[in-house]
C-alpha positions, 0 to 999 in steps of 0.5 A: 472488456475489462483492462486494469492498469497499475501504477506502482506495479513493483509494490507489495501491493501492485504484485499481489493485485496482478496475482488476484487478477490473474486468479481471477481469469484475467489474461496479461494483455489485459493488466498494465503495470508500470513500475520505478524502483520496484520494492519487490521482485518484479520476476515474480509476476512476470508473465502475469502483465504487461510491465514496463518501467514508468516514472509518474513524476513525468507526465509525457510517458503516462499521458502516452500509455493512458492514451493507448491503452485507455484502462477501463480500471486504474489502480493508482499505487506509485507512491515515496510510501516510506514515512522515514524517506520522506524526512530525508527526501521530502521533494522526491516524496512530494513530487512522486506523490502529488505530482504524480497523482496530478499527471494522472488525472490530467492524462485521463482529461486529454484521453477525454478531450479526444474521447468524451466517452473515455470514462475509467474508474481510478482507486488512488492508494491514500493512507491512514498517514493523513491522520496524523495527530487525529490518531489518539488513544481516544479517537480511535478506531478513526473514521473517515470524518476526523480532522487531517493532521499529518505528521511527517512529508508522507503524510501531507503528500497522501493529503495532497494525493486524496483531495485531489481524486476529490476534485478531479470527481468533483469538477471534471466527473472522475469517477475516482474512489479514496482509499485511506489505507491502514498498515497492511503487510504479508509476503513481499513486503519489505519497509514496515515493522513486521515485514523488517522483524520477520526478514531479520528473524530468518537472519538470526536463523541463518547466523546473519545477526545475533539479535533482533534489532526494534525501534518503539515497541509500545505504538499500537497498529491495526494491521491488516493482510495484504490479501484482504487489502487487494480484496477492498481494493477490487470491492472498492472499484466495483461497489464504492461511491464514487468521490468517497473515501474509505478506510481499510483497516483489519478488526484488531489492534496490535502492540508491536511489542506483542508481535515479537512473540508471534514470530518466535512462536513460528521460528520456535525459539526466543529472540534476543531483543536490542533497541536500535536509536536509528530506528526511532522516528522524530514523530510517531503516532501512538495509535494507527486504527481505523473504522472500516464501518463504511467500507464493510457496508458499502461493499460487504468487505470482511478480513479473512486473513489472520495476524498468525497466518501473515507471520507464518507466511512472511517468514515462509517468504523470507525463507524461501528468498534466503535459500535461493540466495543461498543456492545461487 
């Protein structure tokens, strides 16, 4: 019987994939999640799989786990995914992300040694980050094939993290899938752009701040909801080429400037707008877009949530957190 394994359960994305899973009929006994520094309310999916605090940037821990357990699927999400942490702390963001990718892949090859028949599936989270200066007005939407030019810590450790499921396919037979993640956002999500100005558009509802404070309006993201995301992810593992990478990205382009209007439209009122200087990165891309071509044929992928539908739901989200702090 199938059994899931998760790292970096404690993610937007972890959480809402132990959702699906749970959807879908899979019981708790059978969807292992590890988490560190969890960036959402790991309460939320109590119940729904086995948790417990692992830190991938050791390896006894994981080796143990993958030995017990012997998932038949990994997802592997733990990751420094913050491309801003990683100017402050590039050896955190190096060490959890290429280290712990590495301590992964060699706890599969132990298991193996005792058990040659051991023989999981291991999607590994990449990012469109690995494109870095191949992201141009002209380039994009970006496909697979393009230079990796990273810009910042987070995106070479994502580099690092991609070639290595490469390799691991390539010389010890993993069958590992690459998925180069574009920006993806929804309910839970705390760190990127939209999740900030929704979270701090209930604020401003609630009297907490008197404007919404931006950074660049004028970069451009394909972005995509987390749900979709979890749904390619899922496809990914069952349909995908194993060794082959894969962008997720949503149809559309957004100016970030453009999604201001979308979140007033819902809170049914204008926002007072400020630029804030410590929101301004060193490098950022002008353009975030990828072609998904290679996903959607491969697996018969489709975006079916749309950019109205996210806005409403993460300002629903942040609400309903607000009034439960507020209650408490």
């Amino acid at each position: 019987m199938q059994h899931v394994y998760i790292t970096g359960v404690g993610g937007m994305v972890g959480s809402h994939l132990v959702d699906t899973l749970a959807a879908r009929g899979l019981p708790p006994d059978r969807i292992t999640g590890t988490y560190f520094n969890p960036t959402t309310d790991i309460s939320e999916i109590k119940g729904k799989a086995e948790l417990s605090e692992l830190d991938v940037r050791y390896s006894a821990p994981l080796q143990e786990l993958i030995a017990r357990v012997k998932p038949t699927t990994i997802f592997h999400l733990a990751a420094q995914s913050y491309p801003t942490v990683s100017w402050e702390r590039p050896e955190e963001t190096i060490q959890t992300n290429i280290q712990g990718t590495v301590h992964l892949f060699e706890a599969i090859r132990s298991v193996r040694r005792v058990d040659p028949a051991y023989d999981p599936v291991v999607v590994v989270a990449c990012s469109s980050a690995e494109y870095g200066a191949s992201l141009t007005p002209a380039n994009t939407p970006v496909k697979e094939d393009v230079e990796l030019l990273p810009l910042h810590p987070y995106g070479v450790s994502k580099v690092g993290q991609d070639l290595l499921a490469y390799q691991y396919h390539a010389n010890e037979g993993i069958r590992t899938i690459r998925a180069r993640i574009f920006n993806t956002t929804g309910p839970r999500k705390v760190g990127d752009v939209l999740s900030d100005f929704a979270r701090r558009a209930v604020d401003i509802e609630n009297g907490k701040e008197a404007s919404l404070r931006v950074g660049n309006l004028e970069t451009r993201r394909g972005i995509t909801d987390v749900r979709d995301l979890v749904n390619a992810l899922l496809l990914l593992s069952e349909k995908g080429e194993w060794g082959q990478c894969y962008n997720i990205c949503g149809r559309y382009d957004y100016r970030i400037g453009d999604l201001i209007p979308m979140i007033e439209q819902v809170i049914g009122k204008p926002l007072a707008v400020l630029t804030d200087p410590a929101l301004l990165r060193p490098s950022d891309e002008p353009v975030i877009f990828g072609d998904a071509t290679r996903l959607i044929e491969r697996t018969g992928w489709a975006q079916q949530i749309s950019i109205d539908q996210t806005v409403l739901d993460m300002i629903t989200y942040w609400r309903q957190k607000t009034s439960r702090t507020l209650s408490n």
